[in-house]
VOVEX-477689 format. One record per residue: x, y, z of N, C-alpha, C, CB in turn; residue in one letter; chain; residue number from 0. Coordinates in nm, 3 decimals. Each point is the difference from the previous one (the first is absolute). Glycine has a CB too. Example, Ala and Ser with C-alpha at 12.3 -4.5 7.8 and 13.67 -1.06 7.14 Angstrom:
<gulums>
n_xx 1.319 | n_yy -0.569 | n_zz 0.780 | ca_xx -0.089 | ca_yy 0.119 | ca_zz 0.000 | c_xx 0.090 | c_yy 0.120 | c_zz 0.000 | cb_xx -0.189 | cb_yy -0.117 | cb_zz 0.125 | r A | c A | k 0
n_xx 0.154 | n_yy 0.222 | n_zz -0.197 | ca_xx 0.082 | ca_yy 0.119 | ca_zz 0.006 | c_xx -0.077 | c_yy 0.109 | c_zz 0.073 | cb_xx 0.118 | cb_yy -0.063 | cb_zz -0.215 | r S | c A | k 1
</gulums>
This chain:
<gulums>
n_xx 4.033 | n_yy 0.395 | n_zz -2.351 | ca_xx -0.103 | ca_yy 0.071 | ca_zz 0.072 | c_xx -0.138 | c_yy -0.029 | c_zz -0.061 | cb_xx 0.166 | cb_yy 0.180 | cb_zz 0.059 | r X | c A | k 0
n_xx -0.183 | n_yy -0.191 | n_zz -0.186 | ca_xx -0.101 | ca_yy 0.001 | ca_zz -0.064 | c_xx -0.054 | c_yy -0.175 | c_zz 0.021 | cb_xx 0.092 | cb_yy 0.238 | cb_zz -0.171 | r X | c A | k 1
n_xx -0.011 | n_yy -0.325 | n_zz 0.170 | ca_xx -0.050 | ca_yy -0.145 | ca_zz 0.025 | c_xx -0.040 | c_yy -0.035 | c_zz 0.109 | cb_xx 0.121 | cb_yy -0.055 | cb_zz -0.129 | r X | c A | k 2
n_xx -0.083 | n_yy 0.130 | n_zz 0.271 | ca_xx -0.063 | ca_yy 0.026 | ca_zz 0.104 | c_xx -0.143 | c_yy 0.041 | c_zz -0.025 | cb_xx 0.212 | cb_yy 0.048 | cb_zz 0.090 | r X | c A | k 3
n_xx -0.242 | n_yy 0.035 | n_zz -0.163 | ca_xx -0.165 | ca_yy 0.004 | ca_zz 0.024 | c_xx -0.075 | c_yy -0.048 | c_zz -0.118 | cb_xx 0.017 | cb_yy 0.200 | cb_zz 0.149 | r X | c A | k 4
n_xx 0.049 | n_yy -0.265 | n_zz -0.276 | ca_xx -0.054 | ca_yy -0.064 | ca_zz -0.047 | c_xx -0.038 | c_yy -0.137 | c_zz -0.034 | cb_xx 0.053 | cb_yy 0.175 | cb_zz -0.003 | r X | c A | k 5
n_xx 0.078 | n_yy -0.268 | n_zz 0.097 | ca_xx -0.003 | ca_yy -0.123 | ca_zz -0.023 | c_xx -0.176 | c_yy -0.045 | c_zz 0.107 | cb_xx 0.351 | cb_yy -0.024 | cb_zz -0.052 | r X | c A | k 6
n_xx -0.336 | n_yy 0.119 | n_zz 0.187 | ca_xx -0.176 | ca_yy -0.058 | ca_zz 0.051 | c_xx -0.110 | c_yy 0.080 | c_zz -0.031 | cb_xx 0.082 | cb_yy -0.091 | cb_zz 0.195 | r X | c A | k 7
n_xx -0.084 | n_yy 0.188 | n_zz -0.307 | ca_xx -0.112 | ca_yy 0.007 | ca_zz -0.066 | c_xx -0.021 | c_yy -0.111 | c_zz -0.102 | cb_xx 0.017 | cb_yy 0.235 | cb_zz 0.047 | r X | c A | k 8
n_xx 0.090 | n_yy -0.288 | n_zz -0.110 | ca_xx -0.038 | ca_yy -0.126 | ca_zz -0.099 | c_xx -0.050 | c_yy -0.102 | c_zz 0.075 | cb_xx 0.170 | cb_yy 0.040 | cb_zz -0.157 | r X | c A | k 9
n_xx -0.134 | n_yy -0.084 | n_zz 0.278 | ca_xx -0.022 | ca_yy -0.112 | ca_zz 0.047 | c_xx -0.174 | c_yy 0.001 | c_zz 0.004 | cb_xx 0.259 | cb_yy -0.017 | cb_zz 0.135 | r X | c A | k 10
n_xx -0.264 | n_yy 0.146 | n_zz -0.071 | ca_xx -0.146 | ca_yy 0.034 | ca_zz 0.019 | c_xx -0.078 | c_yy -0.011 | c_zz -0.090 | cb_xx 0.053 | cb_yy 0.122 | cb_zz 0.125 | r X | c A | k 11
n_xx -0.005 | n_yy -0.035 | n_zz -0.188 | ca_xx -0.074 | ca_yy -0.052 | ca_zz -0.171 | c_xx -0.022 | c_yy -0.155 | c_zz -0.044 | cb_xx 0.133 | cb_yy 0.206 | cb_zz -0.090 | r X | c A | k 12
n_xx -0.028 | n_yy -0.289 | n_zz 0.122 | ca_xx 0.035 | ca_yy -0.100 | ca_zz -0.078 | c_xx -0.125 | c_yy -0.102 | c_zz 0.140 | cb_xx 0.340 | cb_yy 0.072 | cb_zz -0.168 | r X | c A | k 13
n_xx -0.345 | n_yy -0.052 | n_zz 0.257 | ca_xx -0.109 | ca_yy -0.082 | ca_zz 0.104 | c_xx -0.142 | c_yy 0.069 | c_zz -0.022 | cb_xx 0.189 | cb_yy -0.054 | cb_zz 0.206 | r X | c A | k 14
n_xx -0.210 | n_yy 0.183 | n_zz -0.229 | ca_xx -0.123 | ca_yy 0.027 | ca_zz -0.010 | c_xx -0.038 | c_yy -0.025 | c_zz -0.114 | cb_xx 0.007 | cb_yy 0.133 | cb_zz 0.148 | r X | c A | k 15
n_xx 0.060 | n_yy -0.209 | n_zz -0.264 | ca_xx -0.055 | ca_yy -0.013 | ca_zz -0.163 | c_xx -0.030 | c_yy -0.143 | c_zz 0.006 | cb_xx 0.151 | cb_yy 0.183 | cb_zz -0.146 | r X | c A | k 16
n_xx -0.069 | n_yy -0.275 | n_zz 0.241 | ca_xx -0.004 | ca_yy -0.149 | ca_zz -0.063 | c_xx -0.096 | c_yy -0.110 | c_zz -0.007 | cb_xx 0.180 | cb_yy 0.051 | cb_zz 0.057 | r X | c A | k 17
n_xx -0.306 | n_yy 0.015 | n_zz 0.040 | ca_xx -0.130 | ca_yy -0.097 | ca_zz -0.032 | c_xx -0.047 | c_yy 0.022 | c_zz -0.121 | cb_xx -0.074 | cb_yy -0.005 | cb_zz 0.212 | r X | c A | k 18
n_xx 0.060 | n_yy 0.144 | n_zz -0.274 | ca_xx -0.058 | ca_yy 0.006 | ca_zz -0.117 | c_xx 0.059 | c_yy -0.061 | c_zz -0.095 | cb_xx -0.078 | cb_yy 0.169 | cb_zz 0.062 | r X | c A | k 19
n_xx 0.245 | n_yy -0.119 | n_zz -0.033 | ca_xx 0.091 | ca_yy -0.106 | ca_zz -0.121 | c_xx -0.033 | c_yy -0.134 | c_zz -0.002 | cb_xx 0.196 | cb_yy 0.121 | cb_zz 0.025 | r X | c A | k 20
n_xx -0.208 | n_yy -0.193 | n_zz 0.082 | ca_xx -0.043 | ca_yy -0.122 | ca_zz 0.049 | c_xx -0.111 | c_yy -0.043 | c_zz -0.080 | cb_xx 0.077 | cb_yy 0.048 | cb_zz 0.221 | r X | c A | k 21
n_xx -0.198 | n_yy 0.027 | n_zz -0.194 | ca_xx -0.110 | ca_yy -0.023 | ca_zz -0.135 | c_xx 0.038 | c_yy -0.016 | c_zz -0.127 | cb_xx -0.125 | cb_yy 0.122 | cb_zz 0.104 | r X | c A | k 22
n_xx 0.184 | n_yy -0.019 | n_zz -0.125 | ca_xx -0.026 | ca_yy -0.004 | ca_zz -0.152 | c_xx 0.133 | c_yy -0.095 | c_zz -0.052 | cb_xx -0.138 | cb_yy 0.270 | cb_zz -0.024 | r X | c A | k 23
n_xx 0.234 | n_yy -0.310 | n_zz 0.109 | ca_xx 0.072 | ca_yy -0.108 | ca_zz -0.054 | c_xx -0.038 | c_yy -0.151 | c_zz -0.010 | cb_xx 0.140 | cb_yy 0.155 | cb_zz 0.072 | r X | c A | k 24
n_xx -0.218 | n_yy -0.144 | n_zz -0.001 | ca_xx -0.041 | ca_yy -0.196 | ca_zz 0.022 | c_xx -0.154 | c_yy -0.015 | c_zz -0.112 | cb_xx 0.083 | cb_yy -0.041 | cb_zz 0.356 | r X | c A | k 25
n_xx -0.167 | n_yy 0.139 | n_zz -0.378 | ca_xx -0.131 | ca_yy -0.002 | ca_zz -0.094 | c_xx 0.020 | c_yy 0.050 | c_zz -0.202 | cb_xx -0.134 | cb_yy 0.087 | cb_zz 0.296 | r X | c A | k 26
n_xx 0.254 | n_yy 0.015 | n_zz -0.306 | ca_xx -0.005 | ca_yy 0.082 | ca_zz -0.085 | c_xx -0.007 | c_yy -0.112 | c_zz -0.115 | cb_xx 0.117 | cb_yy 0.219 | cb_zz 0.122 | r X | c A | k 27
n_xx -0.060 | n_yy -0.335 | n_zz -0.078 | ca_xx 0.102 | ca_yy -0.057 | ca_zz -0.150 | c_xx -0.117 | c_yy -0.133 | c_zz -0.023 | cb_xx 0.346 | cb_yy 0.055 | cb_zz 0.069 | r X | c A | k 28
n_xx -0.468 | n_yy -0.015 | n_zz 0.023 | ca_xx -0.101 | ca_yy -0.117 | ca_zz -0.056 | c_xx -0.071 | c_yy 0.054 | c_zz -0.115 | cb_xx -0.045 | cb_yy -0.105 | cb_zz 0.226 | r X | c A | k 29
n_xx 0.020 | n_yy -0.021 | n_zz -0.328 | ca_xx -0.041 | ca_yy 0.071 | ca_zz -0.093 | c_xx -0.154 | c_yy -0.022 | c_zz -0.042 | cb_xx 0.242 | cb_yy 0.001 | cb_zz -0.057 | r X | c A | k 30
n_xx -0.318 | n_yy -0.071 | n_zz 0.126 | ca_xx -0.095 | ca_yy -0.029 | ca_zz 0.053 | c_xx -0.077 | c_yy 0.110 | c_zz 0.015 | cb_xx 0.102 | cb_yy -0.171 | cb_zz 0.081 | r X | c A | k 31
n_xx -0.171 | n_yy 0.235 | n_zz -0.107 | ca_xx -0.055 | ca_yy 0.138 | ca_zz 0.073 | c_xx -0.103 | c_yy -0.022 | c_zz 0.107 | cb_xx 0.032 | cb_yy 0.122 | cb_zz -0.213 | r X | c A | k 32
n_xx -0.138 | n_yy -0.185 | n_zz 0.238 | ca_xx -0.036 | ca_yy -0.064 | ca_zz 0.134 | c_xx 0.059 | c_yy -0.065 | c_zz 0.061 | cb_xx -0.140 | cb_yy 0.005 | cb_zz -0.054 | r X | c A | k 33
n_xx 0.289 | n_yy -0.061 | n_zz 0.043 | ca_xx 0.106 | ca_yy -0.084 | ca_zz 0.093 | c_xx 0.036 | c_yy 0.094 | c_zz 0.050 | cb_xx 0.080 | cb_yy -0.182 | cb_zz -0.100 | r X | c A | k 34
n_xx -0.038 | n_yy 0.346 | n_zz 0.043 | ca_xx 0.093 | ca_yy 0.085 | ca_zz 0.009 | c_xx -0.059 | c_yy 0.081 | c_zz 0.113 | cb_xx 0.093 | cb_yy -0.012 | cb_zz -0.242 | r X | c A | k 35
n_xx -0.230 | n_yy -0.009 | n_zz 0.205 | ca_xx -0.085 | ca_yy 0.085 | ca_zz 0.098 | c_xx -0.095 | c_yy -0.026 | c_zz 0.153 | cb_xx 0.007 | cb_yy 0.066 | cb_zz -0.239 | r X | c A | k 36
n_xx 0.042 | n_yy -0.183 | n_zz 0.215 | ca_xx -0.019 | ca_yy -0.078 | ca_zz 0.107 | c_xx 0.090 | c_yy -0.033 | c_zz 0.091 | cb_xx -0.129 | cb_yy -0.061 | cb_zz -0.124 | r X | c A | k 37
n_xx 0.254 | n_yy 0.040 | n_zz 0.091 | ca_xx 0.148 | ca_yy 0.047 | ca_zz 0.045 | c_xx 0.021 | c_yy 0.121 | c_zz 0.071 | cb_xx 0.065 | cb_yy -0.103 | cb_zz -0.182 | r X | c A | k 38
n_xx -0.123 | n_yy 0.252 | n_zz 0.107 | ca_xx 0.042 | ca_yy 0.118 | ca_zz 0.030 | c_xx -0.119 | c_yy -0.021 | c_zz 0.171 | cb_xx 0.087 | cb_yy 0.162 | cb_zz -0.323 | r X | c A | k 39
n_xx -0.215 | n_yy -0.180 | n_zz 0.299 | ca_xx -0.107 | ca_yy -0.016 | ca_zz 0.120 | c_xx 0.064 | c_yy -0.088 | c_zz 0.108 | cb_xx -0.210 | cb_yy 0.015 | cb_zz -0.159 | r X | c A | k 40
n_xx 0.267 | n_yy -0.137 | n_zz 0.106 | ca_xx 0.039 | ca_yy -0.074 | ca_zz 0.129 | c_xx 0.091 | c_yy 0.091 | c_zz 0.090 | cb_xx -0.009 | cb_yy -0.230 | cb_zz -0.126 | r X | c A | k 41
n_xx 0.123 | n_yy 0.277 | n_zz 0.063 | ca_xx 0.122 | ca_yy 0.058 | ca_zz 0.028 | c_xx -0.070 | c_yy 0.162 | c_zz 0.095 | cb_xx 0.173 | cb_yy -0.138 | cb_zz -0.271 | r X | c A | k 42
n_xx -0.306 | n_yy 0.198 | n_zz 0.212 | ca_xx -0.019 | ca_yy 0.108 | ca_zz 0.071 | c_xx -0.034 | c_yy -0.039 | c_zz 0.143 | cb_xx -0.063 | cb_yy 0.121 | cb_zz -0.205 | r X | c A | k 43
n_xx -0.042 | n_yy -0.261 | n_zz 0.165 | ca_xx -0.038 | ca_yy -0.044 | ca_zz 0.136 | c_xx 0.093 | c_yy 0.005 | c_zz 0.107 | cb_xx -0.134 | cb_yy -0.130 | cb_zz -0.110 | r X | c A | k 44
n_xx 0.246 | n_yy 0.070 | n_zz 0.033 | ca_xx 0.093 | ca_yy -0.064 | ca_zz 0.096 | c_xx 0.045 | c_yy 0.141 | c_zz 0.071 | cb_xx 0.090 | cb_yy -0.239 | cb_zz -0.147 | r X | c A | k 45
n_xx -0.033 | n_yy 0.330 | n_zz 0.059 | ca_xx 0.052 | ca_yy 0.112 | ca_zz 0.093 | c_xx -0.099 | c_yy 0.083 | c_zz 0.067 | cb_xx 0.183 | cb_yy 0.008 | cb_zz -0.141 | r X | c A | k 46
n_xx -0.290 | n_yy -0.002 | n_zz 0.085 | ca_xx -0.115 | ca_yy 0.103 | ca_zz 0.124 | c_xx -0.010 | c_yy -0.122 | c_zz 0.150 | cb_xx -0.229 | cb_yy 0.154 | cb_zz -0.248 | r X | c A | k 47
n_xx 0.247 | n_yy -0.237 | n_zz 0.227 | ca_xx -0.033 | ca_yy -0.098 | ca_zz 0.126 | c_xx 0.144 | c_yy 0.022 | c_zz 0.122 | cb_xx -0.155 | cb_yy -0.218 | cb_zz -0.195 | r X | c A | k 48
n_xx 0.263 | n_yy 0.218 | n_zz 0.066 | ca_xx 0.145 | ca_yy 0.029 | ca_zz 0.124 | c_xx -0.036 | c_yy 0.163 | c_zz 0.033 | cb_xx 0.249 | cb_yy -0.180 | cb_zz -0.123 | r X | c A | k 49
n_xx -0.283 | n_yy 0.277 | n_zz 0.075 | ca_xx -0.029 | ca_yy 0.129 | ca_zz 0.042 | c_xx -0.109 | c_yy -0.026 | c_zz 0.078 | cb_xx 0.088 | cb_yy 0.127 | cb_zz -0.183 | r X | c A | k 50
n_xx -0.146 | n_yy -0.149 | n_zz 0.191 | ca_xx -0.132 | ca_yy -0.028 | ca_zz 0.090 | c_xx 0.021 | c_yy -0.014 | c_zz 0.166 | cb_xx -0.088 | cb_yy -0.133 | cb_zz -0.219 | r X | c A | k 51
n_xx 0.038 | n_yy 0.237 | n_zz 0.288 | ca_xx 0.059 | ca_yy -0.012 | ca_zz 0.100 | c_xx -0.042 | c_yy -0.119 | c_zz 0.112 | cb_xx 0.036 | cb_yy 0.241 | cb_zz -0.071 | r X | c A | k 52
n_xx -0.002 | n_yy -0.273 | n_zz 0.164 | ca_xx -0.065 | ca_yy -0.157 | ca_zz 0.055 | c_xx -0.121 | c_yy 0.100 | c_zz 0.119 | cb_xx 0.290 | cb_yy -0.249 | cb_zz -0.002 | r X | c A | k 53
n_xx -0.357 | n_yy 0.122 | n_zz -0.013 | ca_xx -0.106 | ca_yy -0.028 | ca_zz 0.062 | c_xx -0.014 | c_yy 0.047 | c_zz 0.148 | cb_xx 0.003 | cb_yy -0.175 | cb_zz -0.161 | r X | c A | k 54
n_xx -0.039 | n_yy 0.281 | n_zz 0.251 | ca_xx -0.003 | ca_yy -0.028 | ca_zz 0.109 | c_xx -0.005 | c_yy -0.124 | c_zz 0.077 | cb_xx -0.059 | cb_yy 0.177 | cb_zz -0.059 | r X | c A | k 55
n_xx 0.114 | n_yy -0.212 | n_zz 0.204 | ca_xx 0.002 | ca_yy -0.119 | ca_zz 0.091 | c_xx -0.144 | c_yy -0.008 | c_zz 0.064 | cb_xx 0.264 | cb_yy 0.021 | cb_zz 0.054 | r X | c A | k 56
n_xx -0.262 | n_yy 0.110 | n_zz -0.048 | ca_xx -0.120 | ca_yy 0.038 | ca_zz 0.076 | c_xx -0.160 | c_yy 0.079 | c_zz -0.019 | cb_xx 0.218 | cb_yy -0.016 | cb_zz 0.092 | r X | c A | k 57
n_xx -0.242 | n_yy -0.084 | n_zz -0.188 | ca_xx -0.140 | ca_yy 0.078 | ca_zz -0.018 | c_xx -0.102 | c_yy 0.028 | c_zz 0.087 | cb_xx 0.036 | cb_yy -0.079 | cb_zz -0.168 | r X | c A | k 58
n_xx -0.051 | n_yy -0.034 | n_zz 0.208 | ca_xx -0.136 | ca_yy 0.055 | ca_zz 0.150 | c_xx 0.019 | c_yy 0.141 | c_zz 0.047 | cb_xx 0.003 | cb_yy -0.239 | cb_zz 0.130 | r X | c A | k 59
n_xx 0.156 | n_yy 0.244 | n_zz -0.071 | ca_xx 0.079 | ca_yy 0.072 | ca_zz 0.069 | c_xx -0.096 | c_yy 0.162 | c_zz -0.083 | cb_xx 0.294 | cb_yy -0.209 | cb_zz 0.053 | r X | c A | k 60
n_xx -0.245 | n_yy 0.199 | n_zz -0.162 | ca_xx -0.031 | ca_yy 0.107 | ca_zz -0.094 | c_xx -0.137 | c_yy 0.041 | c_zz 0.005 | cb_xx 0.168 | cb_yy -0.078 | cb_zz -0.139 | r X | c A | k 61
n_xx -0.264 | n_yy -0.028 | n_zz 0.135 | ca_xx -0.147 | ca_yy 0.015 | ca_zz 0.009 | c_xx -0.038 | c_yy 0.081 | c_zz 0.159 | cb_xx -0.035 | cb_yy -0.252 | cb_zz -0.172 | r X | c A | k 62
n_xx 0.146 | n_yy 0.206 | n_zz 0.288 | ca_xx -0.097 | ca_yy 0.076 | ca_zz 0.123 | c_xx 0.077 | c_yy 0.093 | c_zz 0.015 | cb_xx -0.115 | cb_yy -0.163 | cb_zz 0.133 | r X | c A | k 63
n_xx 0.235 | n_yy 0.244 | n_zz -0.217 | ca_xx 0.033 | ca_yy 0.105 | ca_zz -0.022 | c_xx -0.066 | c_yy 0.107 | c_zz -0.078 | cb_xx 0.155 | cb_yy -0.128 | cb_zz 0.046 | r X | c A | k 64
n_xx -0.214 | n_yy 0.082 | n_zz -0.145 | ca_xx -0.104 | ca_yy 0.087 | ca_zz -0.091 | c_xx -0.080 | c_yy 0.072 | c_zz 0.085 | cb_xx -0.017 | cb_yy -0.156 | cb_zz -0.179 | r X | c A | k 65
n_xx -0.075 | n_yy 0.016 | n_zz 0.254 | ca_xx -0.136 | ca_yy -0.007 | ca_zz 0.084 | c_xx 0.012 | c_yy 0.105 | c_zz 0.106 | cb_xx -0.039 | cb_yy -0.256 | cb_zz -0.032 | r X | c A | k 66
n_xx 0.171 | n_yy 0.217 | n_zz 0.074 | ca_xx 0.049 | ca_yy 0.083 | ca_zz 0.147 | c_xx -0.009 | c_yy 0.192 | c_zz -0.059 | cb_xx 0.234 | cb_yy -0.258 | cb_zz 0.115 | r X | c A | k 67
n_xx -0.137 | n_yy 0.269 | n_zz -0.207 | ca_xx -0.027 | ca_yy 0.098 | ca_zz -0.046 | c_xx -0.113 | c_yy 0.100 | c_zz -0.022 | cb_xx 0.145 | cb_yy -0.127 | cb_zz -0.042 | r X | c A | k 68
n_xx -0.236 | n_yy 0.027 | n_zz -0.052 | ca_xx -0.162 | ca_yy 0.018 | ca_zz -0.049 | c_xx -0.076 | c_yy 0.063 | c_zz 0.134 | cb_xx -0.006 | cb_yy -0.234 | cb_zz -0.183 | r X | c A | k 69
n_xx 0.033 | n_yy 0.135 | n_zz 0.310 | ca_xx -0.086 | ca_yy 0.029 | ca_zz 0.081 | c_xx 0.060 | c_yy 0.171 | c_zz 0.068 | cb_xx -0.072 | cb_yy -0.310 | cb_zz 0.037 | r X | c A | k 70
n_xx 0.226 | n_yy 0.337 | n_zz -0.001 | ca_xx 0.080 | ca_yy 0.110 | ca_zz -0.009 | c_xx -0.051 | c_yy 0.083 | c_zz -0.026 | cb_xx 0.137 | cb_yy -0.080 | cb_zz -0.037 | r X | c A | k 71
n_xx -0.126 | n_yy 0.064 | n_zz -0.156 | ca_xx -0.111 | ca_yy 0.124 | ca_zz -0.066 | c_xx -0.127 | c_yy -0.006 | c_zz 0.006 | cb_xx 0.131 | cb_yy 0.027 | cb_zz -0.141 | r X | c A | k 72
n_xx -0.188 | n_yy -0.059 | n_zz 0.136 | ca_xx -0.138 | ca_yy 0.021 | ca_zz 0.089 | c_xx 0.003 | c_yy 0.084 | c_zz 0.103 | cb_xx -0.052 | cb_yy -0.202 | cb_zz -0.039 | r X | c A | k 73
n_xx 0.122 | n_yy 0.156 | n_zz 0.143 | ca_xx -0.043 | ca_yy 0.074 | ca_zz 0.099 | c_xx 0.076 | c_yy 0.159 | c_zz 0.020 | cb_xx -0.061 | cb_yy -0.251 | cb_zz 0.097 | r X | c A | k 74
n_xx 0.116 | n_yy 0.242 | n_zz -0.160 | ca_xx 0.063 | ca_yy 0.164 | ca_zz -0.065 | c_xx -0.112 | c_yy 0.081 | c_zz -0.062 | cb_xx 0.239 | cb_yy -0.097 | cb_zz -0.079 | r X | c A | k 75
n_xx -0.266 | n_yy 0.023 | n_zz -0.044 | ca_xx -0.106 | ca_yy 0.057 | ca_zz -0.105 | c_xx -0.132 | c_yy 0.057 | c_zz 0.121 | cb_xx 0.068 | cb_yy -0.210 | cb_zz -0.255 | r X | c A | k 76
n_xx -0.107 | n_yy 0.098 | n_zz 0.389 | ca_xx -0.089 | ca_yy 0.029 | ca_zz 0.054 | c_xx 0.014 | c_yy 0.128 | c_zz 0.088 | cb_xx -0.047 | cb_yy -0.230 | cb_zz -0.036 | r X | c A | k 77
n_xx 0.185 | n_yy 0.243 | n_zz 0.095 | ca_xx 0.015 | ca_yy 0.110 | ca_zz 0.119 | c_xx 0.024 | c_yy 0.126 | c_zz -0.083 | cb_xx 0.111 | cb_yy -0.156 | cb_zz 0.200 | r X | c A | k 78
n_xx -0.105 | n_yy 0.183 | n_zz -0.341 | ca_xx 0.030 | ca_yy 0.061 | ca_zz -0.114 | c_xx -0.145 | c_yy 0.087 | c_zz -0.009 | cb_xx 0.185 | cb_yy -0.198 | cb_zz -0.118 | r X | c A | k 79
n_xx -0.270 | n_yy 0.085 | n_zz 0.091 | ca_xx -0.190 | ca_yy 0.074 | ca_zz -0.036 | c_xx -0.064 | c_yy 0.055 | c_zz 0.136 | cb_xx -0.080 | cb_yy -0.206 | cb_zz -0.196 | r X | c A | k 80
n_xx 0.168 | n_yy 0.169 | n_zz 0.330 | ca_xx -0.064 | ca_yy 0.049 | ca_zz 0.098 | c_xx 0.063 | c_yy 0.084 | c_zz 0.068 | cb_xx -0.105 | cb_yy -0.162 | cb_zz -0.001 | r X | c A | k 81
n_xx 0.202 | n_yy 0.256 | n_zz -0.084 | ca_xx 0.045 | ca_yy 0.121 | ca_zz 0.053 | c_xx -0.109 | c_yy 0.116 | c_zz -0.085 | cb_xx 0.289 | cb_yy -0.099 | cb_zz 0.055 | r X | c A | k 82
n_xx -0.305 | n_yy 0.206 | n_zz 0.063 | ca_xx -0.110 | ca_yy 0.096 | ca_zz -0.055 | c_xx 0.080 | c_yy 0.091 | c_zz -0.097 | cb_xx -0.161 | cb_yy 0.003 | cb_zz 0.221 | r X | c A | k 83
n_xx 0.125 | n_yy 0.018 | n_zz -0.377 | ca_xx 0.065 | ca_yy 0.126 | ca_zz -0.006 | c_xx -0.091 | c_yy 0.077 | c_zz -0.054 | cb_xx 0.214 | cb_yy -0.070 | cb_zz -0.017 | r X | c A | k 84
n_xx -0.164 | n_yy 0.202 | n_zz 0.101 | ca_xx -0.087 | ca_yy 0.128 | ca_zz 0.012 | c_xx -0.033 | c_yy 0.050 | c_zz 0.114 | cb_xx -0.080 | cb_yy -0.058 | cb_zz -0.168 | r X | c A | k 85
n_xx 0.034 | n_yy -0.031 | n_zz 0.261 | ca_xx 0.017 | ca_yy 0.047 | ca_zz 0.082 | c_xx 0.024 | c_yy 0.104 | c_zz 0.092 | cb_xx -0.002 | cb_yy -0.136 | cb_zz -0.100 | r X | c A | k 86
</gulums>
């Protein structure tokens, strides 16, 4: 009963640890200390770039969505200042 819920918390564990393990196994054993540290930078690069989410297809797209919007609020903000209150 108990290996039922603990064999896929390890797994979990064991996939959410292994980039870091990953680092520090391939740089630790340089003995170089600017080799070592230049190693550890390449290796961050490398993983903030796979986390990095991709690029929209569609940027323009994005730009006359903003615009479209922009102009939206505006004209909210405007029918907004030209209600009386007090009245």
């Amino acid at each position: 009963m108990l290996l039922k819920f603990a064999l896929p918390a390890l797994t979990a564990l064991a996939i959410s640890t292994t980039p870091v393990a990953a680092l520090e196994q391939n740089c630790r054993f340089i003995q170089a200390k600017a080799d070592r540290e230049a190693c550890y930078k390449r290796q961050e690069d490398e993983l903030a770039a796979k986390r990095k989410p991709p690029a929209p297809a569609g940027a323009s797209d994005n730009l006359q969505s903003l615009r479209q919007m922009r102009q939206d609020d505006d004209a909210v903000y405007r029918s907004i200042n030209n209600i009386c209150r007090g009245c």
